[in-house]
N, C-alpha and C positions, 0 to 999 in steps of 0.2 A: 283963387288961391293956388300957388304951386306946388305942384307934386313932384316928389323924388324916386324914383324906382333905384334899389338895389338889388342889383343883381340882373341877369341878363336871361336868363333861362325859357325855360316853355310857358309857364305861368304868368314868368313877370310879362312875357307876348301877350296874354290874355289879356292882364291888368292894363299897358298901355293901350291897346286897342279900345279897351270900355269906355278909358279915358278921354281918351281923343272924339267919342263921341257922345261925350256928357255937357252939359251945359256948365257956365257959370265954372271953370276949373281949366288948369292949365296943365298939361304934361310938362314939366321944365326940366327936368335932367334926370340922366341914368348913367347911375354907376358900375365901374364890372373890373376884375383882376386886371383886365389890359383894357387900354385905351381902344387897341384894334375892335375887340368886341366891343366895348361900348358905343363906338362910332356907328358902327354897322348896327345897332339897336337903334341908334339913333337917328340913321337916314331911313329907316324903315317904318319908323311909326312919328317922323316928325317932330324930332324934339331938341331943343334949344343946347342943352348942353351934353357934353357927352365926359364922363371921368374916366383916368383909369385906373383909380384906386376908387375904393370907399371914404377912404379917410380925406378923400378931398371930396366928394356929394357930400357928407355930413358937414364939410367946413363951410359949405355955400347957405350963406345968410338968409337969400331969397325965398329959402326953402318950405314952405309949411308944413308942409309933410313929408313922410320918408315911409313908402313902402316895401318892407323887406320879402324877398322872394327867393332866399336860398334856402339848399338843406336844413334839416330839424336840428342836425348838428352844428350848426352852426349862428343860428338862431340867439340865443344869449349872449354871444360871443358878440355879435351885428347889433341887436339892441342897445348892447350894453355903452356901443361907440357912439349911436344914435344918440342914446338918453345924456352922456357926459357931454355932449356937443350942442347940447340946450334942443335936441329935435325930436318933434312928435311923431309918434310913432305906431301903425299898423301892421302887424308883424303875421308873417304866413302861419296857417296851422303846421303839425302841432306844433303849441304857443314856445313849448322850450320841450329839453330831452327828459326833463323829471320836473316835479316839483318843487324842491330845493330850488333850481333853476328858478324859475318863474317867482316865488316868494323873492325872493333877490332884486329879479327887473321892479316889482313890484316896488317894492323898498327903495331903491334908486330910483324910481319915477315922480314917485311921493317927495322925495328930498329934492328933486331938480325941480319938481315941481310941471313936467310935460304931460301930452297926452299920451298912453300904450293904450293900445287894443290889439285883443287876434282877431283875425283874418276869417273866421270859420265861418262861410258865409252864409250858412243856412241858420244860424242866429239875428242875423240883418234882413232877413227876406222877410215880403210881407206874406209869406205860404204857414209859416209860423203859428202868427197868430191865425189865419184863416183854419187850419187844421186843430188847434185849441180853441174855435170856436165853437167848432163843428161836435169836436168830442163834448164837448159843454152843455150843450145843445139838449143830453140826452138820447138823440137818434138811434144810434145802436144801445144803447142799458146801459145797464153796469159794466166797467171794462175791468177782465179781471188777468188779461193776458194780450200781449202783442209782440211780433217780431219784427225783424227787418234784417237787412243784409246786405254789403257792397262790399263788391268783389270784381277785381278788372287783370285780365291777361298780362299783370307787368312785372314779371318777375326776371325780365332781360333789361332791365334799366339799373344800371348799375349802382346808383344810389339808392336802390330800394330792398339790397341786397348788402349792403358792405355796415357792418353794426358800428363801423367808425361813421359811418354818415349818420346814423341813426337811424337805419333801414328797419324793415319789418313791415308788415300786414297793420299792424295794432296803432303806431303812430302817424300813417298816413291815409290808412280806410277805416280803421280799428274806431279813430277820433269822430268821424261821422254816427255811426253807428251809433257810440254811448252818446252823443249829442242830442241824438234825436231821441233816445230814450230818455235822458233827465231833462228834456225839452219839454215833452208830452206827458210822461208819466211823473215827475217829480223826483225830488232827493231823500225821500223819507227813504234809505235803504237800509235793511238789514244783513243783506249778505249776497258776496259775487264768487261765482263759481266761475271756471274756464277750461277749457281744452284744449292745448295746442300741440302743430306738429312745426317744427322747427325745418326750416331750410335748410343745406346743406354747409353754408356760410355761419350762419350760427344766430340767424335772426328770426325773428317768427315767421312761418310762410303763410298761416291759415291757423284760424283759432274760434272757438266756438265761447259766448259769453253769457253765463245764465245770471240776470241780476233781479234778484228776490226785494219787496216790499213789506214792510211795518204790517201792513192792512191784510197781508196774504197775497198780492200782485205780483205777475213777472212778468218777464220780460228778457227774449234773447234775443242775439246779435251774433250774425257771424262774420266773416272777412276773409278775403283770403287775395295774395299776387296772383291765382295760377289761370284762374278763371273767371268769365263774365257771368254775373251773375245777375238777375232780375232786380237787381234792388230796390224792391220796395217795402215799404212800411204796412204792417197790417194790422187793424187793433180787433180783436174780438169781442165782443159785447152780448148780455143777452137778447136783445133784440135786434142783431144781425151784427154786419163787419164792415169796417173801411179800411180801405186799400188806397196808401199814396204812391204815386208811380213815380220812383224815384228820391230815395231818403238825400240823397247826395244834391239834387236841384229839382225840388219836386215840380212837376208839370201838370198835376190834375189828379183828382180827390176824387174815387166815386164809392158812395155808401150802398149797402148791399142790404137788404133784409136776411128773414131765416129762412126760408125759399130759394137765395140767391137771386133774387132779384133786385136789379137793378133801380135804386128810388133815388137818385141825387146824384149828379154830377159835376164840381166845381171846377174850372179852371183856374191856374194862378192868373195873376198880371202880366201881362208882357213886358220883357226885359230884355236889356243890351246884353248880355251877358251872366248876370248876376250879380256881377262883383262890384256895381256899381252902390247896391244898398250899405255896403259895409264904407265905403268911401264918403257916401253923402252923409253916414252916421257922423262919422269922425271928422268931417271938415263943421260937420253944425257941433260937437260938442265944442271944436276949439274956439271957436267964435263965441258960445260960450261961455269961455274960461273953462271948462271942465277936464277934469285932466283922465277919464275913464271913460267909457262906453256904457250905455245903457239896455243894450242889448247882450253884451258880454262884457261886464267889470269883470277885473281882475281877480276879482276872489272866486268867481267863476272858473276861470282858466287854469288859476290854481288848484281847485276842488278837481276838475278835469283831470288834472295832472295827478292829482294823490290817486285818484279811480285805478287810472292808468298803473301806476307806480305798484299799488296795491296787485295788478292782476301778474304782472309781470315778476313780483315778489314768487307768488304763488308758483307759477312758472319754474323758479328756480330751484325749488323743494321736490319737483317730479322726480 
């Protein structure tokens, strides 16, 4: 099946790189504002066609898919070309700038009738369910509390700074975080509490996320541009803790007793990258016929997006 990248950027590098060595799939073209750059993406990772608009990738019939890999800002805007252009669609985190947004792609995908899914690829990875087995399991008790945290030195990159990009902490590390907590811990929530300090540009720069359970369970998350942080996941239990190394691409699970001792060590699978499980998802639903994801429908991405929508409300009341 062939795949479409749009956009030119650091990630969509990632994405054709996975591609080009995954079986059974084709990298066929990459779209970008100039032809210049799309060519020079194009001799670089090997790819058949090169556009230099979007609105000629989304015209190319051959297409089966269309992975989008620009700004958050820009995100509905790109979908929305995809989806009237009759093309399936994998679109980067986060899925759109609000909710509104996304209920919409939603709504238009249904009526065209294509496939959307986001991109967030720690929903496609098989670390997922290995870490929901584990907690399942019993091993550590009752879980009545867990954190996590990702956080990376990028507050010089200029789209992560400019609130017309849809810059901020919250939509591009922020969306890991609560990922991994209604991953693991569930949606029964009662109430989200937050803390932020604002950058100087006027976007979040670091924000701390306390999100309460029906049952009495919590759960916080923090993020921030300024610094690298340990990010891992830690769930506490009474009969000891686990610790996933790395909420953003976990690498290895090890369970602790109340001693801190060391009794179980999982590794994930070995992978190209990662980003391939989110690609393999979506090329089997469109085959198919399905027009959503199974690891992240839509109503998902949505729910996401209200979480979001919700903390950033809050934010505006400080």
């Amino acid at each position: 099946m062939n795949i479409g990248i749009l956009g030119a950027g650091k990630i969509a590098g990632v994405m054709a790189d996975t591609i080009n060595k995954m079986d059974n799939v084709e990298l066929y073209a990459v779209g970008s504002r100039t032809l210049e750059k799309a060519n020079a993406f194009a001799r670089e990772f090997d790819i058949d066609k090169a556009y230099g608009s979007y609105e000629e990738l989304v015209s190319d019939d051959a297409i089966d898919l269309i992975y989008i890999a620009t700004p958050h800002s820009h995100h509905y805007e790109h979908m929305k070309l995809c989806i009237e252009h009759g093309r399936n669609v994998l679109c980067e985190k986060a899925f759109t700038y609000d909710a509104a947004q996304a209920e919409k792609i939603a709504a238009l995908a249904a009526e065209k009738k294509v496939y959307v899914a986001e991109a967030i690829w720690t929903r496609y990875m098989p670390s997922r369910q290995i870490i929901n087995e584990i907690l399942g399991s019993g091993v550590i008790g009752d879980i009545r509390t867990m954190t996590c945290n990702l956080s990376y030195p990028i507050s010089k990159i200029e789209r992560l700074i400019r609130p017309e990009l849809a810059g901020g902490a919250l939509l591009d590390v922020g969306v890991y975080g609560l990922n991994f907590i209604v991953m693991h811990m569930g949606k029964e929530i009662s109430a989200i509490e937050s803390s932020v300090m604002m950058h100087e540009t006027g976007v979040d720069g670091q924000e701390s996320i306390t999100v309460k359970y029906e049952d009495g369970r919590m759960a916080v998350t923090t993020h921030s541009i300024y610094g690298r942080s340990d990010r891992k996941g830690i769930f506490y239990g009474e009969k000891g803790y686990m610790i996933v190394d790395n909420i953003n691409n976990p690498q290895g699970i090890d369970v602790f007793d109340c001693e801190d001792r060391l009794i179980r060590h999982v590794d994930v699978p070995e992978q190209i990258s990662g980003y391939e499980y989110e690609i393999m998802e979506s090329l089997d639903m469109i085959r198919q016929g399905q027009f959503q994801s199974k690891s992240m429908p839509l109503s998902e991405s949505i729910y996401m997006m209200k979480l979001m929508d919700d903390i950033r409300k809050g934010w505006n009341k400080k």
